[in-house]
KELUM-767904 format. One record per residue (C-alpha): residue in one letter; x, y, z. Coordinates in steps of 0.1 Angstrom, whole numbers, plus 5000, padded with zeros to 4 digits. Each point is the difference from the previous one (the first is absolute). Last residue first. Layout:
AXYZ;...
***
This chain:
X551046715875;X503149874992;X499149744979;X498850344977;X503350124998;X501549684986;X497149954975;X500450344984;X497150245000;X501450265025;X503849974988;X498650044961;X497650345011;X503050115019;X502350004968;X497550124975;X498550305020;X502250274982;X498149904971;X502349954965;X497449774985;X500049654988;X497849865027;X498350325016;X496649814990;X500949665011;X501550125032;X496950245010;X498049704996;X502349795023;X499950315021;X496549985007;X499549605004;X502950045025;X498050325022;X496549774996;X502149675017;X502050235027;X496450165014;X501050215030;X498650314993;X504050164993;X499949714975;X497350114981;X501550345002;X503349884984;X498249744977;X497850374983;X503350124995;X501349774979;X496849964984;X500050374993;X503250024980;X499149684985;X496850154989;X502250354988;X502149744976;X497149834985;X498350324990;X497049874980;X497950345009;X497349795021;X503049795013;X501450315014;X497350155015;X498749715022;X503349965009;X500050385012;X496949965013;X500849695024;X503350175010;X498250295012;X497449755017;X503049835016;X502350325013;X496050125015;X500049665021;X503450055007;X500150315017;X503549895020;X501350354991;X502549804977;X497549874980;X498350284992;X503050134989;X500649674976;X496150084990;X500950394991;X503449874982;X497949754977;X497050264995;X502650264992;X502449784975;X497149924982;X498950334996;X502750114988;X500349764971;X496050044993;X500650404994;X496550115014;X498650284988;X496749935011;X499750295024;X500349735027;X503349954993;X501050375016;X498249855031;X502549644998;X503050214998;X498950165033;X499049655014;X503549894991;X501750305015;X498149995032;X500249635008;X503950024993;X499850255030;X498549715017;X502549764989;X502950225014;X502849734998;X502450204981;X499849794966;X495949995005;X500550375003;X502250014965;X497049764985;X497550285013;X502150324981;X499749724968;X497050014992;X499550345010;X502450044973;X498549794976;X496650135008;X501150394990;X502049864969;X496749854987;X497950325010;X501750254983;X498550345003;X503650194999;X499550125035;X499149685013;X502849814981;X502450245016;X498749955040;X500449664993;X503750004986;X500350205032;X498649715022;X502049744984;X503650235002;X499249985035;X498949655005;X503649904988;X501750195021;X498849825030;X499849684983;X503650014993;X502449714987;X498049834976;X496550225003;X502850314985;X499249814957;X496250065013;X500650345011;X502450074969;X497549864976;X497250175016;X501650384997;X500449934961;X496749894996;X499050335016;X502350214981;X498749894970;X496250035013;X501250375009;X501550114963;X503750005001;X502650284994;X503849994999;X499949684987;X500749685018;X502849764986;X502149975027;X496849885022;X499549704974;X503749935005;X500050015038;X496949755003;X501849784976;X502949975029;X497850045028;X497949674985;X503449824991;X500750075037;X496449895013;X499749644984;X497349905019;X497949894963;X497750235011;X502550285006;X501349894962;X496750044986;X499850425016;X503350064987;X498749854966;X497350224999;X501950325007;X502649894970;X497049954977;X498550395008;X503950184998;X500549824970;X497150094988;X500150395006;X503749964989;X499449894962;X503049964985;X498549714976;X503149795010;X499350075037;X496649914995;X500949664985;X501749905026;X497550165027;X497049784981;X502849664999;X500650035035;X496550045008;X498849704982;X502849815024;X498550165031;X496549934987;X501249635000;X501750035032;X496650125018;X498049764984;X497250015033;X496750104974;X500250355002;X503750034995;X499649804963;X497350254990;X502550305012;X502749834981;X497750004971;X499350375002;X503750075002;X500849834966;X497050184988;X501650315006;X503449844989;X498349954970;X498450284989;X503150195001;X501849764981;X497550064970;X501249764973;X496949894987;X500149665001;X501850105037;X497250185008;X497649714990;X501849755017;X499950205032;X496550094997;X498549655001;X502249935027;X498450275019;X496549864986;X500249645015;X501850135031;X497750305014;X497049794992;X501149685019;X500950315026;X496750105005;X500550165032;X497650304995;X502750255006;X502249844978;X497149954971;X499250365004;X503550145000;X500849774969;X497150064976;X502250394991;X502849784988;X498149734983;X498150254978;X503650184995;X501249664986;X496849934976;X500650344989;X503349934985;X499049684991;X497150054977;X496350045018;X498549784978;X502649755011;X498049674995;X497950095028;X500149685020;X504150045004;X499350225030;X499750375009;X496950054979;X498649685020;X501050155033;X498650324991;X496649804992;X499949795028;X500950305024;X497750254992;X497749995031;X503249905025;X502050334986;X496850185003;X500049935034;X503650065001;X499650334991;X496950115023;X502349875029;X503150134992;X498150444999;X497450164977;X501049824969;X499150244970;X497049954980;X497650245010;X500650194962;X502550245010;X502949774994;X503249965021;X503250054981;X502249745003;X502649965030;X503450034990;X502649725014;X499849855040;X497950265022;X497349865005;X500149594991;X496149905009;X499050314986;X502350054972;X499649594989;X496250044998;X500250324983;X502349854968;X497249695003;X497550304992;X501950114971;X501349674984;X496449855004;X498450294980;X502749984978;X498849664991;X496550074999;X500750304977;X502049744980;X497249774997;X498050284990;X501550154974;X500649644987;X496149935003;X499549864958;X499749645009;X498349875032;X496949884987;X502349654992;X501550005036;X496450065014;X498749684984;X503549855016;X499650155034;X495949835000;X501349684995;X502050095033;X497350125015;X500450365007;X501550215037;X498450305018;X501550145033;X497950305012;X498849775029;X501749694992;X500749754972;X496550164988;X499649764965;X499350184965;X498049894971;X496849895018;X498050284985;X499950175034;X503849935009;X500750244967;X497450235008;X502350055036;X502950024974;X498450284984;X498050175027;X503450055020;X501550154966;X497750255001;X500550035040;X504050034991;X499550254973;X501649994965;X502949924977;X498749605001;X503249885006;X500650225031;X496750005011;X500549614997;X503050055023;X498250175027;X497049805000;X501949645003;X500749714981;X502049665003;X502349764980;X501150234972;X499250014965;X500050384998;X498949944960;X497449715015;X498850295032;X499750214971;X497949834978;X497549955031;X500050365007;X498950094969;X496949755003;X499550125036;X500350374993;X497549954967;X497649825023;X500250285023;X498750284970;X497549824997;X499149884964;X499749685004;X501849854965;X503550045017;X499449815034;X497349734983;X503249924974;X502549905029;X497349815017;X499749844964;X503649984991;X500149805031;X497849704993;X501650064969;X503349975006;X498949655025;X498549804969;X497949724997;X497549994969;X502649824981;X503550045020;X501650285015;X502349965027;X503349934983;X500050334980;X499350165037;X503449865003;X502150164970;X502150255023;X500749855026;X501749684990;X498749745028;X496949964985;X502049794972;X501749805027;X497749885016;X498549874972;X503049824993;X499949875035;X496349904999;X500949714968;X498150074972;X499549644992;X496049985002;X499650364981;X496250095002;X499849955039;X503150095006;X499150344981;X496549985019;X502149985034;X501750334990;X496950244992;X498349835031;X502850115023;X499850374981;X496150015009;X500749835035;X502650265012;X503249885018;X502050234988;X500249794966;X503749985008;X500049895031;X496949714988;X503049894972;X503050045029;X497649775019;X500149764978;X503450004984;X500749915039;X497649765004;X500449814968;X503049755014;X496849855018;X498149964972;X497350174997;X496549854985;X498650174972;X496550114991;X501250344992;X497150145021;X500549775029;X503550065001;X500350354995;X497150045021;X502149805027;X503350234996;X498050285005;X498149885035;X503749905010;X501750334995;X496850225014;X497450134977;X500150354989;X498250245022;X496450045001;X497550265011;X497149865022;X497450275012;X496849855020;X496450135008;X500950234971;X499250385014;X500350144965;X502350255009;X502949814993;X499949904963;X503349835008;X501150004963;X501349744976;X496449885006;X497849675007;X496850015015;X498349725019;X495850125006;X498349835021;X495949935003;X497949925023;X499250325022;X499150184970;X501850294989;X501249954965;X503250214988;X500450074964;X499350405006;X503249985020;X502349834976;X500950264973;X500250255029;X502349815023;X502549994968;X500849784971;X498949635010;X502549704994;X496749735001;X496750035019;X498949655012;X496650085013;X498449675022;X496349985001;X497749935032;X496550124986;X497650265009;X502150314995;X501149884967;X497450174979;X499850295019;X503650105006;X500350004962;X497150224997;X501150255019;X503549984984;X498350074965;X498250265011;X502850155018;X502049974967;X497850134974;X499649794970;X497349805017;X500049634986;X496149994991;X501049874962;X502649795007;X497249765025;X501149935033;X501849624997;X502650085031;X502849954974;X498350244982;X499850235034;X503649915003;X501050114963;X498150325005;X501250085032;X503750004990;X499450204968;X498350295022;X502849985021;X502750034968;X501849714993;X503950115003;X501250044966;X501849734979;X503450034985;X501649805024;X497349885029;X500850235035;X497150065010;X497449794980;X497149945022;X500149644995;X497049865010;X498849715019;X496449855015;X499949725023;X496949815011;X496750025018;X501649725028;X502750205010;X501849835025;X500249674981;X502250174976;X502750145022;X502949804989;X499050124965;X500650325008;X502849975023;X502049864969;X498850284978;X501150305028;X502949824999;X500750004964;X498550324993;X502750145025;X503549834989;X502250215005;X500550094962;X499250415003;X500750115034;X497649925033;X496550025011;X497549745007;X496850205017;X497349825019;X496450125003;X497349855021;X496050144996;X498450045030;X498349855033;X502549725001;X499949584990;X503549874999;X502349924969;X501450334989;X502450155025;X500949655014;X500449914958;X502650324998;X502149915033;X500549604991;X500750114965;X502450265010;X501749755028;X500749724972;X500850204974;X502349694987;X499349804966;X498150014971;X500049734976;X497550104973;X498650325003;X496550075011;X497549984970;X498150254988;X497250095025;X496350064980;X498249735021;X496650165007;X497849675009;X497449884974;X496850094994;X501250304974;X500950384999;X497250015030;X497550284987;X500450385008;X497950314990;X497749834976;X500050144962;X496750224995;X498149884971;X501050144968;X497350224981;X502850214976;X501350145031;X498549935033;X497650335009;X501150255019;X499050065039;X498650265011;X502850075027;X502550034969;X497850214982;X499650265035;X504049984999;X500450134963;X497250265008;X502950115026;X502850024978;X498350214976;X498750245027;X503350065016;X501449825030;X500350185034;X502450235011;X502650125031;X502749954973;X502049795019;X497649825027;X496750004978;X501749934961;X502249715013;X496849885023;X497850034970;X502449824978;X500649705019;X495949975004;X499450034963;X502949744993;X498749745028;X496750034983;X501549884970;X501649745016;X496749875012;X498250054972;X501749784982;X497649844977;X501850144965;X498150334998;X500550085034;X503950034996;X499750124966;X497850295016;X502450055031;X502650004978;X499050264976;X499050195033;X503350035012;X501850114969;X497750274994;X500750135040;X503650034998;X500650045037;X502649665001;X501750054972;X502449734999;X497949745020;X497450114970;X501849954974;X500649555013;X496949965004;X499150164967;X501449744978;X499649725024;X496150084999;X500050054959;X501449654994;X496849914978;X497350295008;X498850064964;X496450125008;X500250224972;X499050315021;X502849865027;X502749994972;X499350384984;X500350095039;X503249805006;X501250184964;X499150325015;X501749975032;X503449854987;X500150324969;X499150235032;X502949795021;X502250104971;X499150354995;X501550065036;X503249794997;X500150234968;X499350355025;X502549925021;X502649974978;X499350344986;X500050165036;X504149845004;X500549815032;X502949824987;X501350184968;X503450015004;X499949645012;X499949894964;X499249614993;X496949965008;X498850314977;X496149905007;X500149745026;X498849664980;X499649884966;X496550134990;X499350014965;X498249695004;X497850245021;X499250264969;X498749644980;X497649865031;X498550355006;X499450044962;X498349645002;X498050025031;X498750334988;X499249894967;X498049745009;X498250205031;X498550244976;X498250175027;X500450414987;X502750055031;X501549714996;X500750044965;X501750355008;X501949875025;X501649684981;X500750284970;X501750285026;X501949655012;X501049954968;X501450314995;X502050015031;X501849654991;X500950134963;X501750375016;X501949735026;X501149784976;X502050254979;X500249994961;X496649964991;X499450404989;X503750154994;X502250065028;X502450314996;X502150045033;X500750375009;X502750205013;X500150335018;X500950305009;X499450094958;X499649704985;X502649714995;X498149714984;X499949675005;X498649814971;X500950194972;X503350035017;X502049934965;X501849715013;X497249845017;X500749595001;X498250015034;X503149895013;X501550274988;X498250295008;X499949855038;X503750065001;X499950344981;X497650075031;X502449875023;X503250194987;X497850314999;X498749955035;X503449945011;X501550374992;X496950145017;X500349825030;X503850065004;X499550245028;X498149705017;X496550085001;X498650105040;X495949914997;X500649654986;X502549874975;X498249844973;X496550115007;X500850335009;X502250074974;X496649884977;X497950235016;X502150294999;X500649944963;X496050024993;X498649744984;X498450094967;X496949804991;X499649694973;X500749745032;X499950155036;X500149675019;X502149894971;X502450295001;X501049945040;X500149614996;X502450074965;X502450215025;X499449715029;X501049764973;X503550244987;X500950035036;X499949645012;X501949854973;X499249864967;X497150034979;X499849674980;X497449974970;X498449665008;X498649824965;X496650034996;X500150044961;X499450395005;X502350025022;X500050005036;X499950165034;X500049905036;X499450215034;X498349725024;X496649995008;X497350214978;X503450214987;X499849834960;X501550194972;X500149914967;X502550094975;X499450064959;X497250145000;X496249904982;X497649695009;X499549985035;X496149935010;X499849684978;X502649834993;X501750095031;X497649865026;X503049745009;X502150335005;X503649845012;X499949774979;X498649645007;
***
């Protein structure tokens, strides 16, 4: 069809045709498109159409183009777009478009523009109407509305709101109203009711519209909704316009109470009849070999099974390929015998590819069909229809098995209310507010529930060498039944496909949702249709979700929070809230946490292959990370390098506690940029600094597993890149992840090698940091002159100025190098190191030396004083800035103090938490620590067998270590010493 298909007739002369009833298009005279390029040159043509064989002033046209403030090169544009539009209307000689004076003016002959042919035929449609020659009416009508595409100008927001577009949508609903009119005088209702149903919801006061209805309405024996129509629009009319209905509509409503006779002498159809003697049995079948569900289908039929004084309603929720039809099917048919009236099912569509969600007036109408009431009294109007629907099964005990349902407003009207009935409803969403007498939403199966559906459903029988490929297959699949089914049906199908090689092919990444799609069976497009329903919505939050979804696969991390999908996104953090939050709606999202939101697996590789095209974000995310990380490290680490600049936007770290708690939020995903997972996307360079400014928070939150995978991981990729500077500060770090965990000698020999390396670099400021470090090792190790000897060297290096937190480390390493041979002296350089990190706002040096003031009082035999420095490093803790080597050693020292004041029960429950501590946080070597402890005080109460089960533990963890407590903890357990006893 051409672009005119009433060409032939009404369009005969000119060379280009223009059409604006819908989108701005134009052609030749064979129908061919004529392209007008660009967004200028098309709201220019707009501007001269809507204006067409008259001058448009200049003014009009700037303003049109550029608004009320023109560029100063408006004028020097307009020329190069009207020469533009000359062309692609083939003009050259600008016969067409002319140039008049202040003006310019587009030459249309008669024919040539839809919108002149569409207002003549409704003068025509009008003019029959008005002298009764409905024939003519009906058929004029009918011809200007096939002129009707859509929105007048669609396609040019310049003209949004303009008074000539107004009055076409305005001449169209005359052309609509007289050709209903023409229709109801030639009794021609067919269709009609849907028709004008559907106009008047979108003009609600329009009276003409109203009362056509209400006549076809009556006219077709259903008074009922017709009535409902007058008495919707009365109560519009009354409470907004303070009015009643006109004459018109009211002489319509005195017909309807009449009564009208049956067209063309047809008795009237009954109401409702019994589709057939037989039981209702419209449930397709349950699916073969299901398996597990156990609890949910014990939960659901409790919900469903026993008598009650209204209508039950269970909800199955959960993310596309879960498995909710099944179950709900399975349940079903186990609960049969319950409902002795029958079972009726529909699929209400909501997330079927390429098919739209069944409207509520669709839904009714198949289940009052199903219910046997005649198709010709099925109500059109939804309240009706729902009214009736709760009348015909409000007598009988009938089971409603409504399938992957749309939204709580799709379902509502479907709902019965009789006491014996139940309603099981399945939905990607949790359709909340429905007030379901039960909610189930499902997670994947568990490991041995998938490995029997593969089993069952692949009609194989494992061997047992096949558990392994097995459970790697169900792994794999993520556990979900649609993609388990997808795999057993290839066994199935392909008897010596072996489950390793299938294995195998889901194994590669980036092909696997090829692998789980087969016949009618396919996990993409369970997807692609959730995926699809977010795009095709229209709200604006369903475009957030869908966008967001392609970013969270072009991130491709392992979690998600608000703050870094603002980031992505470019936009706010409650708009992005909505997002993911729609995201965990639609069952495409899980909440790891609160704030925390993590995909399916299967779901991670859809995302992956929406993900393309987000570079600019990716690497704003990226940056993002780098930034606030940078902040992290400055706050926890004051003092040590050049802060960043802290934002303006609320972001910035308020003190250590608020940065390691976004430290502890973020920490999956910066320890998965840090680490090998990433594939580099970082690049090595920044890869290193990541690493770097991850290493105050992983230090201070003992993870020194962590600290040790991804320092080495730095070191080899410095020296790759031959950066010796970055390598002797990750040299250091790893020392410090070897200290935490009792390898004193082997950070000593790490810190050799950093301080080696630094000297060759020349760079002092390190130097003068490794060599303070390994003073502080060597004290450990009890070997004090080597210790004064480094000390000295680190000292000789010292620059004439120093920041506070360096002066406060330094102050700590001679206090704690001065423990050896002077406790006295030592716990004054402790208490001014103290005094420094207070000053400079740094919390971790602050605990250390308090830390460490209590360990010189243990050393002088002033436990309680001990007591005090402890508990004081214990208050600074409790901001939340706890650095978890610190507060080891304080717990330890305050329970050996507690301990010495003879308070043993408290020296035990100290013990107690710090051992409960320890193990929660995988320490080994802080557990022994606190066993050995823990034996002492156990002994102390007497109890020798509880005290030798203690520091056996303690021996087995320490084992291997450099602790101090070694020797004694081998003379305590060994078998000579314990004859002794």
């Amino acid at each position: 069809m051409t672009l005119f298909d009433h060409r032939p007739v009404l369009m005969e002369d000119g060379p280009v045709r223009f059409a604006v009833l819908g989108s701005l298009t134009t052609a030749d005279d064979d129908g061919v498109a004529v392209v007008v390029g660009g967004a200028k040159p098309r709201t220019l043509l707009a501007v001269l159409l809507l204006e067409a064989n008259r001058t448009v002033p200049l003014d009009t046209v700037m303003a049109a183009l550029w608004g009320e403030t023109p560029p100063p090169t408006a004028t020097a544009s307009l020329h190069n777009h009207v020469a533009r539009l000359r062309r692609s209307l083939r003009d050259a000689d600008g016969t067409r478009l002319r140039t008049m004076n202040r003006g310019l003016e587009l030459r249309v002959d008669e024919g040539e523009l839809d919108r002149h042919v569409f207002e003549k035929q409704v003068r025509r449609a009008q003019e029959a109407r008005s002298r009764g020659d409905w024939e003519t009416a009906e058929r004029d009508a009918r011809t200007a509305l096939a002129l009707w595409r859509g929105a007048p100008f669609a396609d040019v927001p310049a003209l949004v709101g303009h008074p000539a577009l107004t009055f076409l949508q305005e001449q169209r609903l005359q052309a609509l109203e007289c050709r209903y009119e023409a229709l109801l005088h030639l009794d021609r209702l067919d269709g009609l009711a849907a028709e004008l149903g559907v106009l008047v919801k979108e003009h609600p006061f329009r009276e003409t519209l109203h009362r056509q209805l209400i006549l076809v309405l009556g006219r077709t024996d259903r008074q009922a909704e017709a009535l409902a129509v007058f008495g919707a629009l009365r109560r519009t009319l009354i409470e907004e316009l303070g009015v009643d209905p006109g004459p018109a509509v009211q002489d319509a409503h005195r017909e309807v109470l009449r009564g009208t006779a049956v067209r063309h002498g047809e008795p009237p159809a009954p109401a409702w009849t019994p589709a057939s003697p037989s039981r209702l049995a419209q449930l397709p079948a349950a699916p073969a070999g299901f398996v597990g569900r156990a609890e949910h289908i014990a939960e659901i039929r409790s919900a469903l099974e026993p008598d009650r004084s209204h209508t039950a309603l269970a909800v199955i929720s959960g993310m596309p390929g879960v498995g909710k039809t099944g179950l709900a099917l399975h349940i079903a048919e186990q609960l049969k015998h319950a409902f002795p009236d029958g079972q009726l099912y529909l699929n209400l569509h909501g997330a079927t590819p390429g098919v739209a969600p069944l409207a509520p007036s669709d839904a009714l109408a198949a289940l009052l069909h199903g219910l046997g009431v005649d198709a010709r009294r099925i109500p059109c109007d939804v309240a009706v229809g729902s009214a009736l629907l709760r009348s015909a099964l409000a007598p009988t005990r009938t089971l409603l098995v409504l399938d992957d349902a749309a939204s709580v407003s799709q379902v509502r009207p479907l709902l019965p209310a009789g006491a014996g009935c139940a309603v099981l409803l399945t939905s990607r969403k949790p359709l909340a507010t429905l007030g379901a007498s039960t909610h189930v939403r499902l997670d994947p199966l568990p490991p041995q529930d998938s490995a029997l559906l593969l089993e069952r459903a692949s009609g194989r029988s494992w061997a047992e060498s096949d558990a392994g490929p097995v459970a790697d297959l169900a792994a794999l699949c993520g556990h979900l039944p649609l993609a388990l089914r997808v795999c057993a049906a290839r066994l199935r199908s392909r008897r010596t496909l072996p489950v390793r090689k299938l294995a195998e092919r889901l194994a590669r990444q980036e092909d696997r949702l090829d692998h789980l799609e087969l016949e009618d069976l396919s996990v993409r497009r369970s997807l692609t249709a959730a995926h699809e329903a977010l795009l095709g919505s229209g709200d604006p939050r369903d475009g957030d979700a869908a966008r967001a979804l392609a970013l969270i696969g072009a991130l491709d991390l392992p979690e998600y929070g608000t703050p870094l999908m603002a980031t992505a996104m470019h936009s706010t953090e409650g708009r992005a809230e909505q997002a993911l939050d729609r995201l965990v709606e639609v069952a495409l999202l899980q909440e790891a946490g609160w704030g925390r939101y993590v995909p399916h697996d299967l779901v991670r590789d859809f995302a992956r292959e929406l993900g393309g095209g987000n570079a600019g974000a990716v690497e704003r995310s990226l940056r993002w990370y780098e930034e606030r990380l940078a902040r992290c490290a400055a706050i926890l680490r004051p003092g040590r390098g050049r802060a960043p600049e802290q934002p303006g936007d609320g972001t910035a770290f308020t003190d250590a506690a608020a940065a390691l708690a976004w430290g502890d939020a973020e920490a999956a995903n910066l320890l998965f940029l840090a680490g090998s997972g990433a594939h580099g996307r970082l690049g090595p360079t920044r890869t290193v600094e990541l690493i770097h400014a991850l290493f105050p928070y992983l230090h201070d939150r003992g993870r020194a597993q962590d600290l040790e995978r991804l320092t080495r991981r730095a070191i080899t990729l410095a020296r790759a890149g031959g950066d010796g500077a970055a390598e002797a500060r990750a040299l250091g770090q790893l020392a410090s992840a070897h200290y935490s965990v009792g390898h004193v000698r082997q950070a000593l020999l790490l810190l050799d090698e950093a301080v080696e390396l630094s000297e060759h670099l020349r760079d002092d400021a390190a130097r003068m940091r490794h060599l303070g470090n390994r003073a502080a090792l060597l004290r450990e190790l009890g070997r004090g002159a080597e210790a004064r000897t480094t000390l000295a060297r680190c000292l000789a290096l010292r620059p004439a100025t120093l920041t506070r937190t360096e002066e406060a480390v330094l102050l700590g390493h001679q206090g704690y190098v001065a423990e050896l041979t002077d406790p006295r002296v030592a716990l004054s350089f402790h208490r001014r190191s103290r005094e420094l990190a207070r000053e400079a706002g740094s919390t971790v040096i602050e605990q250390v030396a308090l830390c460490n003031a209590g360990r010189a009082h243990l050393t002088l035999g002033e436990p309680a004083q001990a007591i005090g420095s402890f508990d004081e490093a214990l208050r600074v803790m409790e901001s939340g800035a706890a650095h978890w080597n610190a507060e080891r050693e304080t717990r330890l020292g305050r329970a050996q103090a507690l301990r010495a004041l003879g308070r043993l029960g408290a020296a035990r429950e100290a013990c107690g938490a710090l051992l409960e501590e320890a193990t929660a946080r995988g320490d080994s070597y802080g557990r022994g620590l606190a066993e050995h402890e823990l034996g002492h005080v156990l002994r102390a109460l007497g109890d020798e067998q509880a005290a030798l089960t203690r520091w056996l533990g303690a021996l087995s963890a320490l084992d291997g270590t450099d602790a101090q407590v070694l020797p004694e903890l081998r003379t305590l357990t060994a078998p000579t010493h314990l004859r002794s006893w």
